[in-house]
mmCIF file as Biopython writes it, N, C-alpha, C and O atoms, coordinates in Angstrom:
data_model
#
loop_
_atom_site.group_PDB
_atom_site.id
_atom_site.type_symbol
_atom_site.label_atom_id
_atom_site.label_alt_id
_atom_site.label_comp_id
_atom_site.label_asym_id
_atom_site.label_entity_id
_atom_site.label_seq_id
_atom_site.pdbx_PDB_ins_code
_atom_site.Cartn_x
_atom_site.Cartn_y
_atom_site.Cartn_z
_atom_site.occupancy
_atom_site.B_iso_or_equiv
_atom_site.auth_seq_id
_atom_site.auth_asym_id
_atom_site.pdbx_PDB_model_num
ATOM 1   N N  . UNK A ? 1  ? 73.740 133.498 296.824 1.0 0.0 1  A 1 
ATOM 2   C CA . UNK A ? 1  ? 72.672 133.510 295.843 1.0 0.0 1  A 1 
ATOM 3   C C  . UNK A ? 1  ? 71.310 133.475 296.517 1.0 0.0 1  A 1 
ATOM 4   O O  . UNK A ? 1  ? 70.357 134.084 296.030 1.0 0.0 1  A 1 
ATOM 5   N N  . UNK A ? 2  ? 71.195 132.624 297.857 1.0 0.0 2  A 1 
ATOM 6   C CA . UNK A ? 2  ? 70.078 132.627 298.317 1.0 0.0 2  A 1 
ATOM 7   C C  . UNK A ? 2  ? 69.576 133.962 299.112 1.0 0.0 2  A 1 
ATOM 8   O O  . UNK A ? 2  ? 68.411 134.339 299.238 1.0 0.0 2  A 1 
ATOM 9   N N  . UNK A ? 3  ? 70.522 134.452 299.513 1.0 0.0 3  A 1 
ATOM 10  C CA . UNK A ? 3  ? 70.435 136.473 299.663 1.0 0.0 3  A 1 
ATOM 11  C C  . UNK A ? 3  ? 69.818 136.507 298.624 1.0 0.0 3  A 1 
ATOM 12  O O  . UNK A ? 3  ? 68.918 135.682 298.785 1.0 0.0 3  A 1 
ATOM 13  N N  . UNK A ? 4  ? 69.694 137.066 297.358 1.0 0.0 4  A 1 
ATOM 14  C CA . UNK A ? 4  ? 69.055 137.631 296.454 1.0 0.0 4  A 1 
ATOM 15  C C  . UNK A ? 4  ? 67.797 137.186 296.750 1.0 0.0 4  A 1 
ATOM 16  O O  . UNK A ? 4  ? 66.923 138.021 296.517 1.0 0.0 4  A 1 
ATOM 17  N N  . UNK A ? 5  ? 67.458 136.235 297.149 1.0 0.0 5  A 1 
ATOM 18  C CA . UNK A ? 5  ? 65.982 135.973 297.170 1.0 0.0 5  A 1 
ATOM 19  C C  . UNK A ? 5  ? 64.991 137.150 297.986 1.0 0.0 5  A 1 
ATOM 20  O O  . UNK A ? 5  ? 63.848 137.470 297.658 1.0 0.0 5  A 1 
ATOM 21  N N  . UNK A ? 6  ? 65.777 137.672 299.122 1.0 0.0 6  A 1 
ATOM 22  C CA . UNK A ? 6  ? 65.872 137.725 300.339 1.0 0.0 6  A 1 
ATOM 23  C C  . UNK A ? 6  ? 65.513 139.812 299.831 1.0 0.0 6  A 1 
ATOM 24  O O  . UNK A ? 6  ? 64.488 140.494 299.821 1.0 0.0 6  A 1 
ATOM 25  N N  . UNK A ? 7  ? 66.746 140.057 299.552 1.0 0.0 7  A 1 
ATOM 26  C CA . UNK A ? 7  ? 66.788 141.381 299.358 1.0 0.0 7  A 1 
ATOM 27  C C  . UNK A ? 7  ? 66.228 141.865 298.363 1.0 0.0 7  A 1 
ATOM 28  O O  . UNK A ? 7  ? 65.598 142.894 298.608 1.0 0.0 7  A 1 
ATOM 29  N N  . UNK A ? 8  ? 66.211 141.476 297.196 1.0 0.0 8  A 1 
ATOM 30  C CA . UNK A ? 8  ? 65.580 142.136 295.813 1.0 0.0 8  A 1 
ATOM 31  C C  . UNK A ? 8  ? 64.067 142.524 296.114 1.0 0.0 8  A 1 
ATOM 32  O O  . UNK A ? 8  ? 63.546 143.457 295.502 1.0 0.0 8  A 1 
ATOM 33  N N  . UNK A ? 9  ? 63.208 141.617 297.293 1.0 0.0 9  A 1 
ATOM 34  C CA . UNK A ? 9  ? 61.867 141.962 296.937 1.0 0.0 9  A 1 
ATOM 35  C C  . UNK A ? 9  ? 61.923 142.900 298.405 1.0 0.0 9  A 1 
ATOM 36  O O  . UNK A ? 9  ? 61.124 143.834 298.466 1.0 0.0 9  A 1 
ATOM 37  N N  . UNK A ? 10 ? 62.803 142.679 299.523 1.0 0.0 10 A 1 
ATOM 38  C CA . UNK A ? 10 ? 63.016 143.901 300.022 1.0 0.0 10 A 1 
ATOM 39  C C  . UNK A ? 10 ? 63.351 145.501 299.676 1.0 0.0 10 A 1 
ATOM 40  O O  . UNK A ? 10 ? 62.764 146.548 299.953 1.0 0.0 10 A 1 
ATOM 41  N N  . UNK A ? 11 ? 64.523 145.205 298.970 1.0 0.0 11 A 1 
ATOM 42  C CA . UNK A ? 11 ? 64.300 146.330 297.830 1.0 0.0 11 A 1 
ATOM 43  C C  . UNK A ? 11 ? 63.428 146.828 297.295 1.0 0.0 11 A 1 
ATOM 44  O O  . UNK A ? 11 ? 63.225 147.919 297.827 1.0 0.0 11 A 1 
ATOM 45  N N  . UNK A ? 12 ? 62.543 146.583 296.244 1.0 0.0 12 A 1 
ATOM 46  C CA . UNK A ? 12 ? 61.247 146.237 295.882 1.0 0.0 12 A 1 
ATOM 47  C C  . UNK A ? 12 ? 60.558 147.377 296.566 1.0 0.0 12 A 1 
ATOM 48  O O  . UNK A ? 12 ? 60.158 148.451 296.118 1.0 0.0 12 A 1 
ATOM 49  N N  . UNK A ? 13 ? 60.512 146.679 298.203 1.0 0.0 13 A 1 
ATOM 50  C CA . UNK A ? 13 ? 59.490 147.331 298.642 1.0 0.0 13 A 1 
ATOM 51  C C  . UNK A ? 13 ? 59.837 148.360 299.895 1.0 0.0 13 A 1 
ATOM 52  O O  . UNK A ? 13 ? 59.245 148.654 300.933 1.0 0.0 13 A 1 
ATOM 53  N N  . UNK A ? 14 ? 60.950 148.717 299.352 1.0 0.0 14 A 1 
ATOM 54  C CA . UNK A ? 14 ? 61.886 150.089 300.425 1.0 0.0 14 A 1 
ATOM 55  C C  . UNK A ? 14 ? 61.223 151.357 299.242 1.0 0.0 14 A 1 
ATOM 56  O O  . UNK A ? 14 ? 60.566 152.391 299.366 1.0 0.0 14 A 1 
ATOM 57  N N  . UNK A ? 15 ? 61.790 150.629 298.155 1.0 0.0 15 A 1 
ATOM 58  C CA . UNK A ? 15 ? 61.190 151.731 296.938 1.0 0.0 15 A 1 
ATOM 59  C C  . UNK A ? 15 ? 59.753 152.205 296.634 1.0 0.0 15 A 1 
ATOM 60  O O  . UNK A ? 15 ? 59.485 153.387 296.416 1.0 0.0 15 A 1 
ATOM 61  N N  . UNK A ? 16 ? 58.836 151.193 296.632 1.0 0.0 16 A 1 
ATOM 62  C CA . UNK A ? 16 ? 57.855 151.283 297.163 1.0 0.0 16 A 1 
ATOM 63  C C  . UNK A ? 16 ? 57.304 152.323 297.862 1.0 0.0 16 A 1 
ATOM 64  O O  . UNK A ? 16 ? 56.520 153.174 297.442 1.0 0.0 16 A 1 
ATOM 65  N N  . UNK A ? 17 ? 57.849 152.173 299.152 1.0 0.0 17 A 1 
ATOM 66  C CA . UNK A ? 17 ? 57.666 153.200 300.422 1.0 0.0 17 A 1 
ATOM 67  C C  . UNK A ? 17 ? 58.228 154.405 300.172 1.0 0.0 17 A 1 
ATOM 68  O O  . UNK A ? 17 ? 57.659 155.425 300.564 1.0 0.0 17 A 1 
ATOM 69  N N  . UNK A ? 18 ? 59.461 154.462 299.464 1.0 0.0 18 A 1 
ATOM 70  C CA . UNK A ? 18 ? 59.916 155.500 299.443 1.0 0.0 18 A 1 
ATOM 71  C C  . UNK A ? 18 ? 59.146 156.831 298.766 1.0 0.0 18 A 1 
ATOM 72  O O  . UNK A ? 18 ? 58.913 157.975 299.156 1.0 0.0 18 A 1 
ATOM 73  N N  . UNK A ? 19 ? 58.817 155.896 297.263 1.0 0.0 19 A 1 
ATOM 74  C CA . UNK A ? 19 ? 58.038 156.814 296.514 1.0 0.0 19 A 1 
ATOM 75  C C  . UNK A ? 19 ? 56.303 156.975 296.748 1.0 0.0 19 A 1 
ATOM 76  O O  . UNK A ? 19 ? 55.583 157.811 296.201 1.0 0.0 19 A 1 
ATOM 77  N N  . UNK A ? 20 ? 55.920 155.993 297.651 1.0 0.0 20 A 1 
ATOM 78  C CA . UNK A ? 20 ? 54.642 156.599 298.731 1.0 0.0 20 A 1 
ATOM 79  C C  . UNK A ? 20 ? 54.770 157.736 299.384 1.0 0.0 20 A 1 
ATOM 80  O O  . UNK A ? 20 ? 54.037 158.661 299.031 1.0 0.0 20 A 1 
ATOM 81  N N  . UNK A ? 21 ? 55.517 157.903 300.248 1.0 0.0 21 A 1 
ATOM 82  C CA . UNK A ? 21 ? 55.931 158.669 300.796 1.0 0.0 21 A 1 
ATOM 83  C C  . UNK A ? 21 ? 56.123 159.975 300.279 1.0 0.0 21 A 1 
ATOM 84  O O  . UNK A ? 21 ? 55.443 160.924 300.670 1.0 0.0 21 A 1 
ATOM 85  N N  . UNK A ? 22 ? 57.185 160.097 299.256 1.0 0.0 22 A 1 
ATOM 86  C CA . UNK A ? 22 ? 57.310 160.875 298.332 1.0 0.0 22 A 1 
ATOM 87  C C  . UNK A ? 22 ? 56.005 161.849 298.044 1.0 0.0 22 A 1 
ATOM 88  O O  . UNK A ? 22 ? 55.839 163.055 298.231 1.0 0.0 22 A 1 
ATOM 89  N N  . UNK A ? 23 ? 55.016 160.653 297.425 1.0 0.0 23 A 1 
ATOM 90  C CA . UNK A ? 23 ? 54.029 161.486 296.984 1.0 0.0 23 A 1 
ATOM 91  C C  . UNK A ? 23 ? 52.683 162.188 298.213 1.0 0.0 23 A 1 
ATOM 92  O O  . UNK A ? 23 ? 51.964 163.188 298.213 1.0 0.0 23 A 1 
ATOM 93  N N  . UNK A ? 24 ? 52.878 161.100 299.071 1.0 0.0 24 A 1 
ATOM 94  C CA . UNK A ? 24 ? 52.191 161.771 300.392 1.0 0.0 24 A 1 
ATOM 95  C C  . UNK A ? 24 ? 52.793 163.587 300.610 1.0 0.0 24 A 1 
ATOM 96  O O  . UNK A ? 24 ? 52.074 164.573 300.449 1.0 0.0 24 A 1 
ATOM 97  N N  . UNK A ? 25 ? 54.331 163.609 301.021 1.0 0.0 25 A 1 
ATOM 98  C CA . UNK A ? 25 ? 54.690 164.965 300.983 1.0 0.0 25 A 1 
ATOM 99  C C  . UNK A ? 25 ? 54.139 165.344 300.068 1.0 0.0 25 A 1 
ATOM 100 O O  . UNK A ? 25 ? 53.225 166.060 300.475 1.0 0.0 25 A 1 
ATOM 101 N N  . UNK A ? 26 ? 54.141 165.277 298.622 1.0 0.0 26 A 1 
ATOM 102 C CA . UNK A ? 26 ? 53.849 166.486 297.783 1.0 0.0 26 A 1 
ATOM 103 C C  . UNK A ? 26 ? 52.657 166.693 297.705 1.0 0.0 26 A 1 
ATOM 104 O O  . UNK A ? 26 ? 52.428 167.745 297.110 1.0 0.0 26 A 1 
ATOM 105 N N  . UNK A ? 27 ? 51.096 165.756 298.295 1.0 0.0 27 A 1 
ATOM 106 C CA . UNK A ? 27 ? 50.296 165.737 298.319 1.0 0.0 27 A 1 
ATOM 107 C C  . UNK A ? 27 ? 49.627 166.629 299.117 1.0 0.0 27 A 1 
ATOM 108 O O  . UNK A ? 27 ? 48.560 167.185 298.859 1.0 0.0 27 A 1 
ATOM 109 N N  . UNK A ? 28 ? 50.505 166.772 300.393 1.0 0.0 28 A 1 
ATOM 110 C CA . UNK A ? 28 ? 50.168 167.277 301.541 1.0 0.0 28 A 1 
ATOM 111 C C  . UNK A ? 28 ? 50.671 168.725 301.979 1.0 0.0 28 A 1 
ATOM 112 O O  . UNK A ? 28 ? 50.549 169.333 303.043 1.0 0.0 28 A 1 
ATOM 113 N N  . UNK A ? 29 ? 51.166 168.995 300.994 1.0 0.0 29 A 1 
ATOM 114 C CA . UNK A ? 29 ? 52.096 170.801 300.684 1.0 0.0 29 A 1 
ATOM 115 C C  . UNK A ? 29 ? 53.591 170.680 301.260 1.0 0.0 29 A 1 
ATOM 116 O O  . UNK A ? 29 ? 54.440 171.555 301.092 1.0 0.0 29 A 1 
ATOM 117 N N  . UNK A ? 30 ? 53.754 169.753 301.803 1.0 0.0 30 A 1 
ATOM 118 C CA . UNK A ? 30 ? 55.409 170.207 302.451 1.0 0.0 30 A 1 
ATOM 119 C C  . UNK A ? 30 ? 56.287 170.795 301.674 1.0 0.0 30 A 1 
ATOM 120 O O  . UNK A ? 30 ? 57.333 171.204 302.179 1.0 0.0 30 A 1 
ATOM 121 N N  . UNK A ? 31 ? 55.960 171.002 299.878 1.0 0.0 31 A 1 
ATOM 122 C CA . UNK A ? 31 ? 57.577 171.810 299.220 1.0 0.0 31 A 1 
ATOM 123 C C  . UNK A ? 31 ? 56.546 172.716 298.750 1.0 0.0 31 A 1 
ATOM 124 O O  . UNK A ? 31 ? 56.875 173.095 297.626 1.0 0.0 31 A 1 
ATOM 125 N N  . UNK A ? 32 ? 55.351 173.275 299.139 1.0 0.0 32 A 1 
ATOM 126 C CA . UNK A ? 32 ? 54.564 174.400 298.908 1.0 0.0 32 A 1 
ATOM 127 C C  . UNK A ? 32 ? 55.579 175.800 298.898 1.0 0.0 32 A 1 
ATOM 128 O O  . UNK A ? 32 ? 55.603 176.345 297.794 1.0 0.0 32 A 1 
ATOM 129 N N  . UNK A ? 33 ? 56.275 176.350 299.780 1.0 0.0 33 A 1 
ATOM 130 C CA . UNK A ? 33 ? 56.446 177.391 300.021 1.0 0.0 33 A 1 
ATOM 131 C C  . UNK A ? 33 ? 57.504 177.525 300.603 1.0 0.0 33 A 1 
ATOM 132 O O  . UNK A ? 33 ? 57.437 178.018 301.730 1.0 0.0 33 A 1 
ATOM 133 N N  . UNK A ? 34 ? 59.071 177.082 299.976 1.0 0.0 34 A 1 
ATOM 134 C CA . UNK A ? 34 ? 60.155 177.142 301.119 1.0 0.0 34 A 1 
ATOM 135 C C  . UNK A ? 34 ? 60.565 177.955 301.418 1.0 0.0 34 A 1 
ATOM 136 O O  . UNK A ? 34 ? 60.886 178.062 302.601 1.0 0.0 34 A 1 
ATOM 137 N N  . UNK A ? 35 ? 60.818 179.136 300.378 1.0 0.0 35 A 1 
ATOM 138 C CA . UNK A ? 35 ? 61.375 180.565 301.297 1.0 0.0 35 A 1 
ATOM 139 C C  . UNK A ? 35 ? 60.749 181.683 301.854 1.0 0.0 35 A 1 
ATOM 140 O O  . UNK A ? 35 ? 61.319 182.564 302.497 1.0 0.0 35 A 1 
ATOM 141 N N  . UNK A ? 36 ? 59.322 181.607 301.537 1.0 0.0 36 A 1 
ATOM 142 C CA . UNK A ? 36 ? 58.448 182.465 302.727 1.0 0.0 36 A 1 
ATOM 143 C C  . UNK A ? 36 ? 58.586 182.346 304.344 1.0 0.0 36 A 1 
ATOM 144 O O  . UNK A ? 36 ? 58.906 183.280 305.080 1.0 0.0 36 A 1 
ATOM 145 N N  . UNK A ? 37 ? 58.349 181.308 304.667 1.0 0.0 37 A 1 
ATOM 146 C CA . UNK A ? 37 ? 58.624 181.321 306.155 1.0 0.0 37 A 1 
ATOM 147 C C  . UNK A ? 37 ? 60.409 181.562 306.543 1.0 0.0 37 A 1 
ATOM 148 O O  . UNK A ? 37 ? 60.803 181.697 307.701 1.0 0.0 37 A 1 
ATOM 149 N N  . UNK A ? 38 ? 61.093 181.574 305.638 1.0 0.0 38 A 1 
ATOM 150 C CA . UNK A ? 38 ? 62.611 182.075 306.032 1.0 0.0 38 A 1 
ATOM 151 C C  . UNK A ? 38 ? 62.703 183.477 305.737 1.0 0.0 38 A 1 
ATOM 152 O O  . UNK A ? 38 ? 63.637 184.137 306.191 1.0 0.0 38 A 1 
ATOM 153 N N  . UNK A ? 39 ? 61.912 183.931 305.094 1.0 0.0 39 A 1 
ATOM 154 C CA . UNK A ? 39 ? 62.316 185.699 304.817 1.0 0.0 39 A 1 
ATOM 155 C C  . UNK A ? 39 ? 60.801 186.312 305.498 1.0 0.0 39 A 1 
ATOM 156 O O  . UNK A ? 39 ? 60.355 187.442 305.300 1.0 0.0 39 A 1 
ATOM 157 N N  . UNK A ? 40 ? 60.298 185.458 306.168 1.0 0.0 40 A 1 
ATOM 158 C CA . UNK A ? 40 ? 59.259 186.526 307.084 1.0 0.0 40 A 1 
ATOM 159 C C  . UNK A ? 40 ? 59.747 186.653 308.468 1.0 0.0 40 A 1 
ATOM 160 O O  . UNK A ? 40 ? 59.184 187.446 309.221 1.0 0.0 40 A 1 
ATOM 161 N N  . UNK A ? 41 ? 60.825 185.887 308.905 1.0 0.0 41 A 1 
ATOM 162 C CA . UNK A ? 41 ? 61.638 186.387 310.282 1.0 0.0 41 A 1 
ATOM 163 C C  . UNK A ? 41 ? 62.573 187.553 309.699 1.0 0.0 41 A 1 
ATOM 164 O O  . UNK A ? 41 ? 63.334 187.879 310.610 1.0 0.0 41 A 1 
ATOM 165 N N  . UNK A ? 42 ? 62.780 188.183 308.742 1.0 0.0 42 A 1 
ATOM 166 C CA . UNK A ? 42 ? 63.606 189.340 308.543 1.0 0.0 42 A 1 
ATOM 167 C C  . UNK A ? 42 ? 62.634 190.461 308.476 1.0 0.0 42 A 1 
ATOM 168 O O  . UNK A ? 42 ? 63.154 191.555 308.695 1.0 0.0 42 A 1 
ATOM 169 N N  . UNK A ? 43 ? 61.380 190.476 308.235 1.0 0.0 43 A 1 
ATOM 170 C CA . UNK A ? 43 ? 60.730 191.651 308.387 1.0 0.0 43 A 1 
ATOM 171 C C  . UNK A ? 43 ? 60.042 191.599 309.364 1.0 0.0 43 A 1 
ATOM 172 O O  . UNK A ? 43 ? 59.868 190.593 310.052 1.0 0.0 43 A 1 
ATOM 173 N N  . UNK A ? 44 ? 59.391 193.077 309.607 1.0 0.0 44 A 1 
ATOM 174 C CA . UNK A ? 44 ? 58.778 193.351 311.245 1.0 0.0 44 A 1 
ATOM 175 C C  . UNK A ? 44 ? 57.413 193.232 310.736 1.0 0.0 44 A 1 
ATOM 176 O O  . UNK A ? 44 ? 56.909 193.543 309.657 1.0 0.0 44 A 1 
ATOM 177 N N  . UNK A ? 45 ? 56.833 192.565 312.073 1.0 0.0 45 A 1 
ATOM 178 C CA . UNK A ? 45 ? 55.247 192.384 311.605 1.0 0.0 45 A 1 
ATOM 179 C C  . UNK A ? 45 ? 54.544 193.522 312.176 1.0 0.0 45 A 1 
ATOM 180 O O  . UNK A ? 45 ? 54.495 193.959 313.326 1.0 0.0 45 A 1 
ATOM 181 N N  . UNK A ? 46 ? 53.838 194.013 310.725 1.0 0.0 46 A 1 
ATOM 182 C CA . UNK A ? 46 ? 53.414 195.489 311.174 1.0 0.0 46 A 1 
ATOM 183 C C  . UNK A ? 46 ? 51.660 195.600 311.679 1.0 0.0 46 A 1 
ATOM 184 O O  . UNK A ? 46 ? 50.986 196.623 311.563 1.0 0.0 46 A 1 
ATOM 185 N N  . UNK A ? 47 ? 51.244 194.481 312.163 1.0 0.0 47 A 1 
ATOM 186 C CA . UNK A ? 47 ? 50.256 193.991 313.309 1.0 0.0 47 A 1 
ATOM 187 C C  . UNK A ? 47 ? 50.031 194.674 314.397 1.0 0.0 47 A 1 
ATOM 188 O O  . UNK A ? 47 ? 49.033 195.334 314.690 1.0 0.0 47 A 1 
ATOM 189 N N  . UNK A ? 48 ? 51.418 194.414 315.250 1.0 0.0 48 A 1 
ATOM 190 C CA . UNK A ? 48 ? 51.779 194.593 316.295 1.0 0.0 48 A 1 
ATOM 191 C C  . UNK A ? 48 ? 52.121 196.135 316.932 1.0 0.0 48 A 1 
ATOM 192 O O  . UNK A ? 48 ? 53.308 196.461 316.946 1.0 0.0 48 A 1 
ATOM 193 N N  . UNK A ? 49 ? 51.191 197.014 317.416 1.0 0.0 49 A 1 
ATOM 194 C CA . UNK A ? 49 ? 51.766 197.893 317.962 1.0 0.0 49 A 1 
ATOM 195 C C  . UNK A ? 49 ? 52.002 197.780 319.292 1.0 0.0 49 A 1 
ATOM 196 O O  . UNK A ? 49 ? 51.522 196.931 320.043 1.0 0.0 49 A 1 
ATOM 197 N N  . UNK A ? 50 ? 53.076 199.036 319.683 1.0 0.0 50 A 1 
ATOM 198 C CA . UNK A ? 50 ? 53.819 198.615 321.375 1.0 0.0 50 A 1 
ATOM 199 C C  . UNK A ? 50 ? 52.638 199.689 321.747 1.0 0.0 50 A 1 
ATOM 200 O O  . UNK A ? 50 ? 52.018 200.588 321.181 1.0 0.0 50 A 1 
ATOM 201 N N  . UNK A ? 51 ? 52.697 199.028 323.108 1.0 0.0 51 A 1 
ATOM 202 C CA . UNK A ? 51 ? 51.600 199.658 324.259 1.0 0.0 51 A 1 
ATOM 203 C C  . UNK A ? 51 ? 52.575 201.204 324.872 1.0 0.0 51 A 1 
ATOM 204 O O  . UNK A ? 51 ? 53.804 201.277 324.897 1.0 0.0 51 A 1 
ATOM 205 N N  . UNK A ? 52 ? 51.851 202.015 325.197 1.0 0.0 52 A 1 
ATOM 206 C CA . UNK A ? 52 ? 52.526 203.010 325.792 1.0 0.0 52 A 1 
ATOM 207 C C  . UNK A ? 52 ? 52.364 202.970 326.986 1.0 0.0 52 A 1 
ATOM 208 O O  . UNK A ? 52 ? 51.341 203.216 327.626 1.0 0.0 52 A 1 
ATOM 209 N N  . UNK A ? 53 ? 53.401 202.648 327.348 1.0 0.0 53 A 1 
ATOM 210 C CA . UNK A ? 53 ? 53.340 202.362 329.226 1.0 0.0 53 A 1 
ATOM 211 C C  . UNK A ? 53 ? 53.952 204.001 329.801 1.0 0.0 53 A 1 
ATOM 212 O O  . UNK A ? 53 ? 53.715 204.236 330.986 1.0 0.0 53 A 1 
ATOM 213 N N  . UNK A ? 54 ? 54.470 204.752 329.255 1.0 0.0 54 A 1 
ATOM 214 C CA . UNK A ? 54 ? 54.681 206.254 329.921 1.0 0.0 54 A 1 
ATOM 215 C C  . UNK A ? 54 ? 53.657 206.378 330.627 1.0 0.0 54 A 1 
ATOM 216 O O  . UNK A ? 54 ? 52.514 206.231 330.196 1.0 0.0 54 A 1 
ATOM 217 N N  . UNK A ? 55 ? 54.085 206.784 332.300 1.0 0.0 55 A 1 
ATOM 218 C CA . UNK A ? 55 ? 53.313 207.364 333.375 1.0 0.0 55 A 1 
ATOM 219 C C  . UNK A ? 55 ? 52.889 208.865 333.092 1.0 0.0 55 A 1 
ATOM 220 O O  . UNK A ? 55 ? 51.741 209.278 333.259 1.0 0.0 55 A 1 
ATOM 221 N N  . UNK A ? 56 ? 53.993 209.663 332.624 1.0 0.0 56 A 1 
ATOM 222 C CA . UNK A ? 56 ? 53.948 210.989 332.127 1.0 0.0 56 A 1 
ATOM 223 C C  . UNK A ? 56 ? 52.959 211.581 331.424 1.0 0.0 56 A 1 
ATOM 224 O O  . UNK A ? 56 ? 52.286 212.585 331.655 1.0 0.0 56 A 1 
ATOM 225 N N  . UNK A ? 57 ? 52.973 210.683 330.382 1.0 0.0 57 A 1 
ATOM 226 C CA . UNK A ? 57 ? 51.578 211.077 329.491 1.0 0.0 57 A 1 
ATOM 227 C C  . UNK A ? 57 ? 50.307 211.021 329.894 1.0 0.0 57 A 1 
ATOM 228 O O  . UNK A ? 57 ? 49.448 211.865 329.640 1.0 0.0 57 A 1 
ATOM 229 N N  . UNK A ? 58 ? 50.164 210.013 330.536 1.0 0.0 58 A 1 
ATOM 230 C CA . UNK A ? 58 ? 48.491 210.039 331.516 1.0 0.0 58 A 1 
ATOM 231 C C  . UNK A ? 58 ? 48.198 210.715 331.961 1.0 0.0 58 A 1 
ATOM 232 O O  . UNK A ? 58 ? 47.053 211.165 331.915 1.0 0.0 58 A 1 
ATOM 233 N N  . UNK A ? 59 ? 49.375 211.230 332.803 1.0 0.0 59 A 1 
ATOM 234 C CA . UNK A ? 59 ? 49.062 212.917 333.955 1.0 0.0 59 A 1 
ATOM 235 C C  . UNK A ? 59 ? 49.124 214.252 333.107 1.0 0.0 59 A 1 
ATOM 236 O O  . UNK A ? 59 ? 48.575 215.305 333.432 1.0 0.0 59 A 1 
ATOM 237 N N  . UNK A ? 60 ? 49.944 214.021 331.869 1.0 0.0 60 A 1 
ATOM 238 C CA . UNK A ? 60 ? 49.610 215.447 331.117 1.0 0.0 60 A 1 
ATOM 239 C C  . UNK A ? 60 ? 48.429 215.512 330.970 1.0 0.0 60 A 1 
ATOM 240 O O  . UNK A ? 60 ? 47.800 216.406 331.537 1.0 0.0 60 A 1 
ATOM 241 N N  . UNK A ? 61 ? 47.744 214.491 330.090 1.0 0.0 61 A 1 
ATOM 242 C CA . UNK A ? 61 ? 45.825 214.120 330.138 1.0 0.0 61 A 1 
ATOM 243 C C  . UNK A ? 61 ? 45.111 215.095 331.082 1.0 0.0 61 A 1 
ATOM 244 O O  . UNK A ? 61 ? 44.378 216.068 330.904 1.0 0.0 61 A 1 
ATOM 245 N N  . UNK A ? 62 ? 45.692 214.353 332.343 1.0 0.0 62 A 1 
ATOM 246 C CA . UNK A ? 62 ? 44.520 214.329 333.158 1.0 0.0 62 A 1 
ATOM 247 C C  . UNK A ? 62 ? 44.599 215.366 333.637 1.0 0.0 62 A 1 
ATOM 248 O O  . UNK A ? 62 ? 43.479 215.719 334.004 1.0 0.0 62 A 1 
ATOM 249 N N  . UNK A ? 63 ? 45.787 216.520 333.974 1.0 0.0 63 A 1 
ATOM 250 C CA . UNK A ? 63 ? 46.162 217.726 334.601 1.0 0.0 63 A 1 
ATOM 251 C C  . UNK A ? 63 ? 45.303 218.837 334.044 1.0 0.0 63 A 1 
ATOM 252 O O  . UNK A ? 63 ? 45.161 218.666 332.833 1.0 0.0 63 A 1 
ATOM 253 N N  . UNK A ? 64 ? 44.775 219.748 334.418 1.0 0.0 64 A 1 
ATOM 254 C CA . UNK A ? 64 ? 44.367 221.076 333.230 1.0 0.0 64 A 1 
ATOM 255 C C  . UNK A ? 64 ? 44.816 221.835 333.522 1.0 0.0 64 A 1 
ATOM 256 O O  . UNK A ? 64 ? 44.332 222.758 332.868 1.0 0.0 64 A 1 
ATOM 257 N N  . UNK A ? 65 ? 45.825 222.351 334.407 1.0 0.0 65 A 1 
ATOM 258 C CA . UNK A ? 65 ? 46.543 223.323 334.867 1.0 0.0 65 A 1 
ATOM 259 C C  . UNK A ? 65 ? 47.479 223.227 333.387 1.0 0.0 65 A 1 
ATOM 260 O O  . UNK A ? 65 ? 47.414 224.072 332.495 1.0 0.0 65 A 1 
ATOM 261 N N  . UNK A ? 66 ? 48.173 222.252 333.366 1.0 0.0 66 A 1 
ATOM 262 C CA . UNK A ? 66 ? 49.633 222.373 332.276 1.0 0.0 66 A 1 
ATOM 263 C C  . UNK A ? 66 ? 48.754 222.757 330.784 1.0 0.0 66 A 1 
ATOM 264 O O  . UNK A ? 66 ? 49.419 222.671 329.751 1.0 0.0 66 A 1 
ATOM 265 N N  . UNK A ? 67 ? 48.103 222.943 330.729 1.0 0.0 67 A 1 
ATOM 266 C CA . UNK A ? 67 ? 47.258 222.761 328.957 1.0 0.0 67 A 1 
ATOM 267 C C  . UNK A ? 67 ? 46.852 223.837 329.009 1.0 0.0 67 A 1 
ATOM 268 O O  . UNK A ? 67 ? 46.187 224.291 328.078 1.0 0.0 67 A 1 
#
């Protein structure tokens, strides 16, 4: 019986925290947006173009004989 004294206002104040907490996340965006960042690793980011590293093409450029 003297437990109850003990735990109930521990309890109390687990719950407390819990639902602080709680509202801190939702305050702070963490359930903003859950499946955007999982379905933007399936598409290609079209930002990014590749560099053309071909040696070939420079010298067609620069040649005037071949043109």
């Amino acid at each position: 019986m003297e437990s109850l004294f003990i735990l109930i206002p521990l309890a109390v104040l687990f719950i407390a925290l819990a639902i602080r907490v709680f509202f801190w996340a939702v305050d702070s965006g963490q359930f903003d947006d859950l499946e955007g960042p999982a379905h933007s690793i399936l598409y290609e980011d079209k930002t990014k173009k590749p560099v053309q590293t071909d040696a070939r093409q420079g010298s067609e450029k620069n040649n005037p004989l071949q043109s």
